[in-house]
LOKE-451397 format. One record per residue (C-alpha): x, y, z; residue number from 1; residue in one letter. Coordinates in nm, 2 decimals. Example, Ala and Ser with C-alpha at 12.3 -4.5 7.8 and 13.67 -1.06 7.14 Angstrom:
SITE; 1.23; -0.45; 0.78; 1; A $
SITE; 1.37; -0.11; 0.71; 2; S $
//
This chain:
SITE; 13.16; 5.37; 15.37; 1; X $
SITE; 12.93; 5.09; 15.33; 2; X $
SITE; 12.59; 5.15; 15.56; 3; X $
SITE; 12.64; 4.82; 15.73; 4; X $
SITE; 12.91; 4.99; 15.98; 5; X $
SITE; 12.68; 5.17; 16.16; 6; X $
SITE; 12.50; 4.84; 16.32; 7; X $
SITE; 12.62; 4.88; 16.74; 8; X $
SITE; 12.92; 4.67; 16.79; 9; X $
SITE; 12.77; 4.49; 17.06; 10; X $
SITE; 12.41; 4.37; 17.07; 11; X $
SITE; 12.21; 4.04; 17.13; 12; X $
SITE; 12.28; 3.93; 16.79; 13; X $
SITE; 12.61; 3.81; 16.61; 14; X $
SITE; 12.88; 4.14; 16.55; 15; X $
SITE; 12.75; 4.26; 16.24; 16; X $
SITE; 13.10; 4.14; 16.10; 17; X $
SITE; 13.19; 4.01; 15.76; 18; X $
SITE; 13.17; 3.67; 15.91; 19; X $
SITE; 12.77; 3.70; 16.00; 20; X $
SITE; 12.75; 3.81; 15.68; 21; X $
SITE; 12.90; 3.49; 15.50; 22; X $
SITE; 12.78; 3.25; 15.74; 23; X $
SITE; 12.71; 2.93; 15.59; 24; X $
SITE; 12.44; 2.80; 15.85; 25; X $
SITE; 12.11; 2.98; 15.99; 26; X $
SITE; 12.08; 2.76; 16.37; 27; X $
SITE; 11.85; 2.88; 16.57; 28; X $
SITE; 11.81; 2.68; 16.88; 29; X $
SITE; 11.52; 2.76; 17.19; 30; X $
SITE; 11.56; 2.94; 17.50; 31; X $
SITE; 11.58; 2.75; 17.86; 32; X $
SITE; 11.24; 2.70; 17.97; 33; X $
SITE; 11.17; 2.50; 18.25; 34; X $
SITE; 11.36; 2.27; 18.47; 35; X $
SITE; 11.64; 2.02; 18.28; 36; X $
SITE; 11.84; 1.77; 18.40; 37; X $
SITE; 12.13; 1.68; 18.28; 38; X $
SITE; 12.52; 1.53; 18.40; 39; X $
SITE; 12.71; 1.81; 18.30; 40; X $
SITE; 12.57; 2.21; 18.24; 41; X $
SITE; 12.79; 2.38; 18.05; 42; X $
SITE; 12.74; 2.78; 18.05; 43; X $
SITE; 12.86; 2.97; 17.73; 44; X $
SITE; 12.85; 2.86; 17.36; 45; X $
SITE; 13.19; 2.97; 17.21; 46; X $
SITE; 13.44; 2.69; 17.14; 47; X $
SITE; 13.54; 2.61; 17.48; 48; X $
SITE; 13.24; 2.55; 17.55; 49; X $
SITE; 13.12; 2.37; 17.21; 50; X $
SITE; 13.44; 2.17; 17.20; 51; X $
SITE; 13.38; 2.03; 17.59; 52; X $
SITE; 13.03; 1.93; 17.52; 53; X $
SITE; 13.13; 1.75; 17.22; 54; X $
SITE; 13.42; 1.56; 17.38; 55; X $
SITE; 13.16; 1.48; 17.71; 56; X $
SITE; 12.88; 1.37; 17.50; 57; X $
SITE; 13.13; 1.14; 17.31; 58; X $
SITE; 13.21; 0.97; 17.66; 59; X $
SITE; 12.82; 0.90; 17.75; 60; X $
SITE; 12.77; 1.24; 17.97; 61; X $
SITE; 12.42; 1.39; 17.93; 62; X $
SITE; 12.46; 1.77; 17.85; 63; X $
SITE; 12.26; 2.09; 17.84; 64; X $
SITE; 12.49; 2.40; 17.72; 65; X $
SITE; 12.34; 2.75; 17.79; 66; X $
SITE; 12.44; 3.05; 17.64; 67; X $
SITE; 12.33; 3.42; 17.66; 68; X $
SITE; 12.31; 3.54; 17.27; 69; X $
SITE; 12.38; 3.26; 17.00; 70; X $
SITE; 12.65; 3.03; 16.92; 71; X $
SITE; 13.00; 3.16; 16.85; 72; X $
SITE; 12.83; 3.52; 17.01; 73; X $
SITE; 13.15; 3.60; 17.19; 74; X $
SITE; 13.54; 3.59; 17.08; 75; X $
SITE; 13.48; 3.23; 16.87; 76; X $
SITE; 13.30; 3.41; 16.60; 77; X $
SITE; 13.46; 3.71; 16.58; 78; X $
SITE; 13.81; 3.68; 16.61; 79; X $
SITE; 14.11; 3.74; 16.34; 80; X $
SITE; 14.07; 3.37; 16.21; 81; X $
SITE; 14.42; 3.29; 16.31; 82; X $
SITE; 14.49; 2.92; 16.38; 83; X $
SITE; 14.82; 2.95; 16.58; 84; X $
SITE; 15.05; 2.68; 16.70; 85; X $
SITE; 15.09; 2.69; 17.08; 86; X $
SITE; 14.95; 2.79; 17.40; 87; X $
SITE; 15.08; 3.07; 17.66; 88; X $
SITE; 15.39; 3.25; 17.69; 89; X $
SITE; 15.71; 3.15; 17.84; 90; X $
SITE; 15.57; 2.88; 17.94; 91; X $
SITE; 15.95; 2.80; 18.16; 92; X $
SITE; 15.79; 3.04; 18.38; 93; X $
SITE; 15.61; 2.77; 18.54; 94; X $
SITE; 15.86; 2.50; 18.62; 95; X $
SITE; 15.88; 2.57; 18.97; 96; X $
SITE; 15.55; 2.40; 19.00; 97; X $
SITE; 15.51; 2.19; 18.73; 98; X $
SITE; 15.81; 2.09; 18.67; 99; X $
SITE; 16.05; 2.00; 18.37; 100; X $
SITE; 15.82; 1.74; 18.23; 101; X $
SITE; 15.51; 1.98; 18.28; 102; X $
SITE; 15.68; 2.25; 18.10; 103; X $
SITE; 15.79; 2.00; 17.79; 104; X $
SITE; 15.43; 1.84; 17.80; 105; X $
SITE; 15.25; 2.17; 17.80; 106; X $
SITE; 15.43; 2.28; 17.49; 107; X $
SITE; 15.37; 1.98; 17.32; 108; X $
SITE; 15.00; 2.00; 17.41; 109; X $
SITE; 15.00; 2.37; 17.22; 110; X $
SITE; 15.12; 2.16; 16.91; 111; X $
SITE; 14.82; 1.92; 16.97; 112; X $
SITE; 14.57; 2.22; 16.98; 113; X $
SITE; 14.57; 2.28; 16.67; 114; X $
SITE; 14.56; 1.96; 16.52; 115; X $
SITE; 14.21; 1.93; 16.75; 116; X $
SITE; 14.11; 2.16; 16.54; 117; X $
SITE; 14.19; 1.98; 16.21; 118; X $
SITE; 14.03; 1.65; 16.28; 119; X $
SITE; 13.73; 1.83; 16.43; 120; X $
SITE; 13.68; 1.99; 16.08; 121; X $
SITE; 13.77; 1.67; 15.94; 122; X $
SITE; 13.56; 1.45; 16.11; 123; X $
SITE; 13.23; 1.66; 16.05; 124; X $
SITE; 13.31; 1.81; 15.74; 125; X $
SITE; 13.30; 2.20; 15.84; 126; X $
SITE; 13.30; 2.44; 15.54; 127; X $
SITE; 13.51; 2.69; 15.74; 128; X $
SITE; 13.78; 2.81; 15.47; 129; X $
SITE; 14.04; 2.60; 15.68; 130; X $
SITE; 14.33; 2.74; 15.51; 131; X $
SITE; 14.74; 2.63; 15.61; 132; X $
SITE; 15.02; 2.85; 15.64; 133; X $
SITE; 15.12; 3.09; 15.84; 134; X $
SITE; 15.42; 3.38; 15.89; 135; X $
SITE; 15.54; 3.53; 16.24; 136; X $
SITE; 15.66; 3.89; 16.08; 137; X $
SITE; 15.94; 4.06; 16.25; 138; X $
SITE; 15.96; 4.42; 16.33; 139; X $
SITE; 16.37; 4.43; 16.42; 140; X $
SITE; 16.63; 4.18; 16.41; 141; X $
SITE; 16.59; 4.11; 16.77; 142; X $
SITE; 16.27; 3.92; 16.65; 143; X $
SITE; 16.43; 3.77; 16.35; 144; X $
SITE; 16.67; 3.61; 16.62; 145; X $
SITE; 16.38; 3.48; 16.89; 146; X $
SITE; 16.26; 3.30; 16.60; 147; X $
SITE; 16.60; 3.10; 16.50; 148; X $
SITE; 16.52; 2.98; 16.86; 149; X $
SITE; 16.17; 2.90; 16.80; 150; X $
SITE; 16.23; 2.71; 16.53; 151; X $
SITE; 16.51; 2.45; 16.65; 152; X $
SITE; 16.28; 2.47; 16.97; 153; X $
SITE; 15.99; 2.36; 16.77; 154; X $
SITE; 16.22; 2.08; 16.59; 155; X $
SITE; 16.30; 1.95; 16.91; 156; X $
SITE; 15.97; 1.90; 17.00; 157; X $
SITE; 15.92; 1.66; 16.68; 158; X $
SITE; 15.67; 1.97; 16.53; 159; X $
SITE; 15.66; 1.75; 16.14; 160; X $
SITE; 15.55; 2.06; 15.95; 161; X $
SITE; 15.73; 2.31; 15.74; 162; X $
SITE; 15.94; 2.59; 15.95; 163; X $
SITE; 16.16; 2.83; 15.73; 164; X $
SITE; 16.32; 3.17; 15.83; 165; X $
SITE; 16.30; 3.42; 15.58; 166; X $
SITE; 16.57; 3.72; 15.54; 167; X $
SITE; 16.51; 4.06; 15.48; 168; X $
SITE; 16.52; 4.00; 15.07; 169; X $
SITE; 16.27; 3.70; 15.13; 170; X $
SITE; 15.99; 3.92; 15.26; 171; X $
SITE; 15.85; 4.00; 14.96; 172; X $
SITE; 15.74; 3.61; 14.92; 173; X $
SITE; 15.51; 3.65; 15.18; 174; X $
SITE; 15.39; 4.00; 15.19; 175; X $
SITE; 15.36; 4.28; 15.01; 176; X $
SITE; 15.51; 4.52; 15.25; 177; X $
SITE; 15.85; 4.69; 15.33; 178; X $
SITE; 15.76; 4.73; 15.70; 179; X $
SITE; 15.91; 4.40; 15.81; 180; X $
SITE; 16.34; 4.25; 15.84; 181; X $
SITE; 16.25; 3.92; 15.84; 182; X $
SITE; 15.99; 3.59; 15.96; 183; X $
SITE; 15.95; 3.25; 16.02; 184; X $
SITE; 15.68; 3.06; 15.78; 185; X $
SITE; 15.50; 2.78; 15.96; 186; X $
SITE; 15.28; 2.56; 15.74; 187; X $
SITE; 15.13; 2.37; 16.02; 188; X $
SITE; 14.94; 2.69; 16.16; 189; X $
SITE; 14.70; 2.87; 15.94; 190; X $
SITE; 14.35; 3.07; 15.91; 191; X $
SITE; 14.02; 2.99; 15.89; 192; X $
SITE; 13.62; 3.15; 15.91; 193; X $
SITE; 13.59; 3.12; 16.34; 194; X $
SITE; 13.23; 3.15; 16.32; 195; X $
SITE; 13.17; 2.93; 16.05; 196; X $
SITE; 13.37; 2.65; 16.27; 197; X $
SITE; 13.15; 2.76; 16.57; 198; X $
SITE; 12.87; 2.70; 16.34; 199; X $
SITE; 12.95; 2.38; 16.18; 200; X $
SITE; 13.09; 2.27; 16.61; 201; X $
SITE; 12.73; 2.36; 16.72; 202; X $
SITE; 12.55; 2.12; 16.51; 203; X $
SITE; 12.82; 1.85; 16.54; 204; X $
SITE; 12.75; 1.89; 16.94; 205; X $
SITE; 12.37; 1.83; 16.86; 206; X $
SITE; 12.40; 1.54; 16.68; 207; X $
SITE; 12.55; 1.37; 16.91; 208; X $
SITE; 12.27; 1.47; 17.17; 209; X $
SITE; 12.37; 1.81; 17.35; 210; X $
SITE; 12.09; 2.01; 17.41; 211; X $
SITE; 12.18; 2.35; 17.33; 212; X $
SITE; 11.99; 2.65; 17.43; 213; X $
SITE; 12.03; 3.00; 17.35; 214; X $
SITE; 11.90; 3.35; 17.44; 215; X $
SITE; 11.97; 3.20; 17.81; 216; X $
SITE; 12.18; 3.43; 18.01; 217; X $
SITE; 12.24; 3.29; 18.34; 218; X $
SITE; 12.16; 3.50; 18.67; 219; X $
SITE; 12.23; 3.25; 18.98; 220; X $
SITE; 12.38; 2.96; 19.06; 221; X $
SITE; 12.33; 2.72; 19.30; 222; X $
SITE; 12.60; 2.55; 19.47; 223; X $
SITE; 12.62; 2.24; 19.63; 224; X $
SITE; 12.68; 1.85; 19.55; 225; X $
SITE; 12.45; 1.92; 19.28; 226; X $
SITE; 12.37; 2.28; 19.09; 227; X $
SITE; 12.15; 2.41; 18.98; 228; X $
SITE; 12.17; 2.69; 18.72; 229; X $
SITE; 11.90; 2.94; 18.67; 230; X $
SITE; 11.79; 3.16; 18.41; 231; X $
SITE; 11.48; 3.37; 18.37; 232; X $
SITE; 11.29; 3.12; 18.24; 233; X $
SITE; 11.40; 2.75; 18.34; 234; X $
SITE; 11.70; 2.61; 18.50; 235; X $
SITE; 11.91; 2.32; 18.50; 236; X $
SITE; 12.05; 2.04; 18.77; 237; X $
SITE; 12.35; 1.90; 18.72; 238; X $
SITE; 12.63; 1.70; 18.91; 239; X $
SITE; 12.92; 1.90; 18.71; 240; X $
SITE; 12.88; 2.27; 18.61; 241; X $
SITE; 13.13; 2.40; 18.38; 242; X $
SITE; 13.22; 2.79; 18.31; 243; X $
SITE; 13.31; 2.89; 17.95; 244; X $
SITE; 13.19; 3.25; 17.94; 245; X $
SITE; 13.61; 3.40; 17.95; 246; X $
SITE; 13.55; 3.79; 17.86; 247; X $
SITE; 13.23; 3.78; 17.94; 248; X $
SITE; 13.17; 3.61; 18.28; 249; X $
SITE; 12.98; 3.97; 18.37; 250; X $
SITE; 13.02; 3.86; 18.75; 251; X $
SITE; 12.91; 3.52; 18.73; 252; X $
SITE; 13.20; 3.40; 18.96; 253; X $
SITE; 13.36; 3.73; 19.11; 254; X $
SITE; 13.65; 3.46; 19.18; 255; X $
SITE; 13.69; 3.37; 18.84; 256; X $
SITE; 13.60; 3.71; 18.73; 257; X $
SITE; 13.92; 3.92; 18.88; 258; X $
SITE; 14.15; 3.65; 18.71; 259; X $
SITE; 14.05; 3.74; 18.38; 260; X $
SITE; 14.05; 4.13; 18.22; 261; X $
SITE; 13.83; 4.16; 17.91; 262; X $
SITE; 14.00; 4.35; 17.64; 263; X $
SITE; 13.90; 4.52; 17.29; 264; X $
SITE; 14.01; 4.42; 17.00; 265; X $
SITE; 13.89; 4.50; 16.65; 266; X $
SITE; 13.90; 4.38; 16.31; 267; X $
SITE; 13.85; 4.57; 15.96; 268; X $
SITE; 13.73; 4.41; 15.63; 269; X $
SITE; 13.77; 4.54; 15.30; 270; X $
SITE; 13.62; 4.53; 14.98; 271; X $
SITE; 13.69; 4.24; 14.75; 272; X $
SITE; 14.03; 4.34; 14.64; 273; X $
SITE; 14.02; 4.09; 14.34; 274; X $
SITE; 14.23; 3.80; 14.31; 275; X $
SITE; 14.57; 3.95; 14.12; 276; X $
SITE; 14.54; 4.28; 14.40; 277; X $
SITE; 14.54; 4.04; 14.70; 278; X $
SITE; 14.77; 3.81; 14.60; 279; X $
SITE; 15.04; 4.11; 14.57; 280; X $
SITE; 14.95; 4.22; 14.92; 281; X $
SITE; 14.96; 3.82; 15.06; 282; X $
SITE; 15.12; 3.60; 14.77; 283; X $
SITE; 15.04; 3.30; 14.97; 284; X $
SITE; 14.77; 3.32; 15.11; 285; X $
SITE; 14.89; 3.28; 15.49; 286; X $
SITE; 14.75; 3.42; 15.81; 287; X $
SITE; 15.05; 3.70; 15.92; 288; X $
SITE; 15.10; 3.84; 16.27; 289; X $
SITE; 15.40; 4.08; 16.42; 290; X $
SITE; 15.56; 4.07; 16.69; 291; X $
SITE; 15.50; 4.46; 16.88; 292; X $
SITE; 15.31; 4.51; 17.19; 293; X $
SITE; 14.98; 4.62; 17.01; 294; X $
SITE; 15.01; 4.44; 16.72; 295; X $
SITE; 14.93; 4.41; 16.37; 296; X $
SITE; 14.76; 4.06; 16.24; 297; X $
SITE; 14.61; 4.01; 15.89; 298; X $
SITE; 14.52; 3.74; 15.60; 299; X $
SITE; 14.28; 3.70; 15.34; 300; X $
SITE; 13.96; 3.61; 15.34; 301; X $
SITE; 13.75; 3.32; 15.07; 302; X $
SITE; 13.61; 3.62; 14.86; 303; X $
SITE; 13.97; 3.80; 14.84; 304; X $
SITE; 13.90; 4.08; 15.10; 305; X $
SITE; 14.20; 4.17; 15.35; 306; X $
SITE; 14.10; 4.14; 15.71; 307; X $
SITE; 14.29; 4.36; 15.95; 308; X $
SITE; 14.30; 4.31; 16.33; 309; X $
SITE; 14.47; 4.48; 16.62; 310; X $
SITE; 14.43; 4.75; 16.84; 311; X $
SITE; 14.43; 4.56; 17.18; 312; X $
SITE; 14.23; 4.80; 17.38; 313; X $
SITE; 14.26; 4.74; 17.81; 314; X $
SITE; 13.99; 5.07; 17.86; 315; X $
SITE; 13.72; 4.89; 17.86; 316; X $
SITE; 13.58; 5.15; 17.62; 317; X $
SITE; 13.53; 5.07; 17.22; 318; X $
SITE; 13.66; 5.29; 16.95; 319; X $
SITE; 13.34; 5.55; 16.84; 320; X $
SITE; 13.48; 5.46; 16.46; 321; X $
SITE; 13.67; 5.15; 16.45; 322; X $
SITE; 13.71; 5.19; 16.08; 323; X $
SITE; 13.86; 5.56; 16.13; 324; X $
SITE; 14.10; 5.39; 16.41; 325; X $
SITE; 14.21; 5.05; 16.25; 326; X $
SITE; 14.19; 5.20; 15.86; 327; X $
SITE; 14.55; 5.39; 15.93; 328; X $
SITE; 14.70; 5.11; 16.11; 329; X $
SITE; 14.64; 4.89; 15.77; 330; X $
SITE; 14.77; 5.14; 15.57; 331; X $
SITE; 15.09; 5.16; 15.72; 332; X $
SITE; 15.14; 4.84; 15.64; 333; X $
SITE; 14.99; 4.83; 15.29; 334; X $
SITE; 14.98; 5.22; 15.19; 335; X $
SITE; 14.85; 5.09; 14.84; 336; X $
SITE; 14.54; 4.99; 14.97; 337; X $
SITE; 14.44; 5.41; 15.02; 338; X $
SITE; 14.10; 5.45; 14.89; 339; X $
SITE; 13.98; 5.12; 14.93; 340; X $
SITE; 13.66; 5.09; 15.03; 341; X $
SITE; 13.57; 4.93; 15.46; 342; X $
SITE; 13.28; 4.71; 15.43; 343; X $
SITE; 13.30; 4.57; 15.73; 344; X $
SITE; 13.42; 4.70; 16.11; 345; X $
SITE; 13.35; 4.52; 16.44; 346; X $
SITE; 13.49; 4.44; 16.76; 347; X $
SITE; 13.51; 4.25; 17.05; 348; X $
SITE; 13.62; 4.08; 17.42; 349; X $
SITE; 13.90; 3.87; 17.43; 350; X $
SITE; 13.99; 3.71; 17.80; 351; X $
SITE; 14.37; 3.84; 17.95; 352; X $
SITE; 14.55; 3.69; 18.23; 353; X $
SITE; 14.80; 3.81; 18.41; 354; X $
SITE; 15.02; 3.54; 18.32; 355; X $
SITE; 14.93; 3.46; 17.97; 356; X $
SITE; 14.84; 3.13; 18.03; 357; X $
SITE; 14.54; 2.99; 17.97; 358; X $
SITE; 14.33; 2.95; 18.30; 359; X $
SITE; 14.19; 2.56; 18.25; 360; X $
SITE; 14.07; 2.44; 18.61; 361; X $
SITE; 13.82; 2.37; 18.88; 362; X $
SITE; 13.73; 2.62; 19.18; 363; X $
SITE; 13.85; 2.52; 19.48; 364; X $
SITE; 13.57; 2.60; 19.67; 365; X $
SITE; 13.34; 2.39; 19.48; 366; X $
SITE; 13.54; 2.09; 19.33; 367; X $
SITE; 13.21; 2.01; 19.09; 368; X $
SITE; 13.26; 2.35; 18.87; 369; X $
SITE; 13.55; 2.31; 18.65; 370; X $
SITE; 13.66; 2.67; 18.39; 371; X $
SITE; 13.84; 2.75; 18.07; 372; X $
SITE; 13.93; 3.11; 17.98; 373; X $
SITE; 14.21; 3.34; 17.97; 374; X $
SITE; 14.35; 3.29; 17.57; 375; X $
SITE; 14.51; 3.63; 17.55; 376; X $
SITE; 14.42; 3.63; 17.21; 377; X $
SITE; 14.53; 3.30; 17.07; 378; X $
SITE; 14.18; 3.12; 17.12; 379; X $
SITE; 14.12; 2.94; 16.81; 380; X $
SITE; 14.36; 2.62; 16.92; 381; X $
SITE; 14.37; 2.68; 17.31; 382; X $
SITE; 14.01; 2.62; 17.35; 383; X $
SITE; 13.96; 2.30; 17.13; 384; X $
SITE; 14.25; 2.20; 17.40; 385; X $
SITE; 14.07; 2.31; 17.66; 386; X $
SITE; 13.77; 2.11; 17.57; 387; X $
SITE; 13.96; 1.80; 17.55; 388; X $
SITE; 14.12; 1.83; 17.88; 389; X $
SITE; 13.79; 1.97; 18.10; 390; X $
SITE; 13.62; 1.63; 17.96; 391; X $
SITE; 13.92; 1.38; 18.05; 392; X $
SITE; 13.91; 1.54; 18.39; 393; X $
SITE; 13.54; 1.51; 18.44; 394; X $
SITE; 13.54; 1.18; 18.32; 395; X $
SITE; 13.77; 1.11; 18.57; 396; X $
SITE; 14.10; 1.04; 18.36; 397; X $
SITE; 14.39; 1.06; 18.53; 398; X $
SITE; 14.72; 1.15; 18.37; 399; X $
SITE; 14.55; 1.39; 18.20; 400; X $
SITE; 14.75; 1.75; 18.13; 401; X $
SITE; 14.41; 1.95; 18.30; 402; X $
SITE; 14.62; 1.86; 18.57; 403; X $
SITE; 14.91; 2.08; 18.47; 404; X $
SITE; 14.72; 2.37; 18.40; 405; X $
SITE; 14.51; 2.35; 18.75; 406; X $
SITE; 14.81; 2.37; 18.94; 407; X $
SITE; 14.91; 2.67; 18.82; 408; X $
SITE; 14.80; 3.00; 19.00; 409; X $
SITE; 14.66; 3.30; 18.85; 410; X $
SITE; 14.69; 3.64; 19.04; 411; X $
SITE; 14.37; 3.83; 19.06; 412; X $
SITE; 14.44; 4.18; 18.89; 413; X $
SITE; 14.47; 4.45; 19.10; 414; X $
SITE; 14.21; 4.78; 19.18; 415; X $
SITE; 13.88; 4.60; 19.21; 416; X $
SITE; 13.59; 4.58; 18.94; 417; X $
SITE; 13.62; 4.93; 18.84; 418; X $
SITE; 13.96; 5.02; 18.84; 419; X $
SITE; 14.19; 4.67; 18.73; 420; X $
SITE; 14.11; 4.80; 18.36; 421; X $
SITE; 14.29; 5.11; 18.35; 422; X $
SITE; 14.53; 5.04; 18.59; 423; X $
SITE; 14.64; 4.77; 18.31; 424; X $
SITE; 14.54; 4.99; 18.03; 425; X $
SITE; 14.83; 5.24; 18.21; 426; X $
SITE; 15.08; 5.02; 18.22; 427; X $
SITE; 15.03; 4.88; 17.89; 428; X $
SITE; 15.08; 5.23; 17.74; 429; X $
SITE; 15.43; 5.24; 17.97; 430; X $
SITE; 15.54; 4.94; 17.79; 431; X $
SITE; 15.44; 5.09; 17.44; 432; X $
SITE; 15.66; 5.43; 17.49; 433; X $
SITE; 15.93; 5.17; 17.62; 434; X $
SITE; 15.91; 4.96; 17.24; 435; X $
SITE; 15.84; 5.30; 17.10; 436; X $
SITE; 16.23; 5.44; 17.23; 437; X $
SITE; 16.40; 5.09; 17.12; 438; X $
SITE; 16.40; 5.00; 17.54; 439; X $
SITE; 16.25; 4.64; 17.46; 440; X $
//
């Protein structure tokens, strides 16, 4: 094992992952020091955060963006570097209170996500490794058939990129594995370096005049027709405060903070396989996902290394190895790979709601603090959409689909602080020995 997996998978600098290592920008920017004023404070530097600052500074707003650790700290520049069409899940769930035409213009607005994400790479020229195609795998034929329905779904919708359902023979045009009956290729989703975009987001946000601080945790807020947002060193006033910190809100807003459960999940990187061994294992070089309750989700990296996420863990708690815990997960899927060297191991907080949907809104006690979290784990596209829509509503647009997502509620998980974690974590296991014995 390479030395650089025992650096603590949490600390005040980025996850010593193997995208820290290949980042392609060194930004440091100052802590908050003193008072700053500003029309809009925005509080956590990820990519919902990044991606509403840009869109606010574009409209004329003055904006001072705070975050605790560095840019892309959190989920933004850690994650799997999937770039996934869609937002939420069963999203017919909610017609009864938005509606037909909220349902239809929700789903379309998951299509939209990611091509955010394409012009914003586009537009400032991001070295990212922005990368298209992508393959839902399926695990039975059960999954093989939900994705015949995707697909005419998806066509429906107008979605002008390549869909194809592969068979059972096809598989091995995609992946290099007998684990899997079937898929769906998508060549309008894809994969990408997340903290390389974050990277490449933070700088576009300060040219365009953001002031970005970091190293700036935030420990009160004050509430009124204008904030003011302290830290240990400076503060900020602002007329509009906005809330980006998902996982890790650490208490910020206990309102906000029961709404979303921070989970674990973990990512493996190997050695660099060589361009002939990792093209047998991924011959196209797409992103790849399953479709099982703790799921399997994989693609190559620039330098020909296979990244391996999963392992959604509701404990609260991280693995003491994640290497030794995610290394036999990848071999199942690619038993070849035995003896291959694990360069690189980390983890992190993604944000879970109860309904799956991502949590885009403004508190109702204080109409001048507007949020974004809740992905569940498909981040990448949701939160450039969430950027877009928190700035159209604080601008004062109407029409706008922030509207859609704000009237939707979002239960507050059950057991308190100390025990919503493994209450979840216990039924989650329920619903694994249920897949496990073929009863969903």
């Amino acid at each position: 094992m390479n030395a650089r997996l025992n650096t603590p998978v949490h600390s005040d600098q980025h996850a010593a992952s193997y995208y820290a290592a290949t980042a392609n920008r060194q930004l440091a920017y100052p802590p908050l020091g003193g008072e700053q004023v500003a029309d809009v404070c925005i509080v956590g530097g990820g990519f919902s955060g990044l991606n509403t600052a840009i869109e606010l500074a574009r409209k004329g707003f003055s904006v001072a963006l705070l975050e605790a650790h560095q840019m892309g700290w959190g989920a933004s520049g850690r994650n799997g570097g999937q770039l996934i069409r869609g937002v939420g899940h069963g999203v017919e769930q909610f017609e009864p209170v938005i509606g037909k035409e909220g349902v239809h213009a929700i789903k379309l607005m998951g299509l939209e996500a990611v091509e955010i994400v394409r012009q914003r790479v586009d537009e400032f020229a991001i070295d990212c490794d922005l990368t298209w195609g992508y393959c839902d795998l399926a695990n039975k034929p059960a999954h093989l058939e939900g994705f015949a329905e995707d697909k005419a779904e998806l066509e429906s919708l107008g979605y002008r990129h390549e869909l194809r359902l592969l068979q059972p023979e096809q598989m091995r045009e995609v992946v290099g594995s007998d684990r899997y009956v079937g898929g769906m290729i998508d060549m309008g989703s894809g994969h990408l370096h997340p903290l390389n975009l974050a990277l490449g987001e933070a700088a576009a946000a300060a040219s365009l005049g953001v002031k970005l601080f970091e190293h700036s945790p935030v420990i009160r807020i004050d509430h009124g027709a204008e904030v003011k947002v302290h830290t240990a060193q400076g503060s900020v006033r602002a007329k509009t405060l906005v809330l980006t910190c998902n996982a890790y809100l650490n208490g910020l807003d206990p309102t906000l903070g029961g709404k979303v459960l921070p989970a674990g999940s973990y990512v493996i990187a190997t050695e660099p396989l060589g361009a002939e061994r990792a093209q047998a294992l991924i011959p196209q070089n797409m992103a790849l996902c399953d479709q099982r309750v703790a799921l399997d989700y994989y693609r190559l990296s620039a330098d020909n290394r296979l990244l391996f996420g999963g392992a959604c863990h509701y404990s609260g708690r991280d693995p003491a190895d994640i290497a030794a815990y995610m290394q036999p997960k990848m071999l199942e899927v690619f038993p070849d790979l035995k003896g291959v060297k694990i360069d690189y191991q980390w983890g992190g907080m993604i944000g879970i709601g109860a309904n799956r949907l991502p949590q885009i809104g403004r508190l109702r006690d204080h109409s001048n603090v507007y949020y974004a979290q809740a992905y569940a784990g498909h981040g990448v596209n949701a939160t450039h959409l969430a950027g877009k829509l928190l700035a159209e509503a604080i601008s004062g647009q109407q029409g706008s689909g922030f509207e859609l997502f704000d009237k939707v509620p979002h239960m507050t998980f059950p057991g308190g602080k100390h025990l919503r974690s493994p209450l979840l974590a216990l039924g989650m296991a329920w619903y694994r020995l249920k897949e496990a014995v073929g009863l969903v």
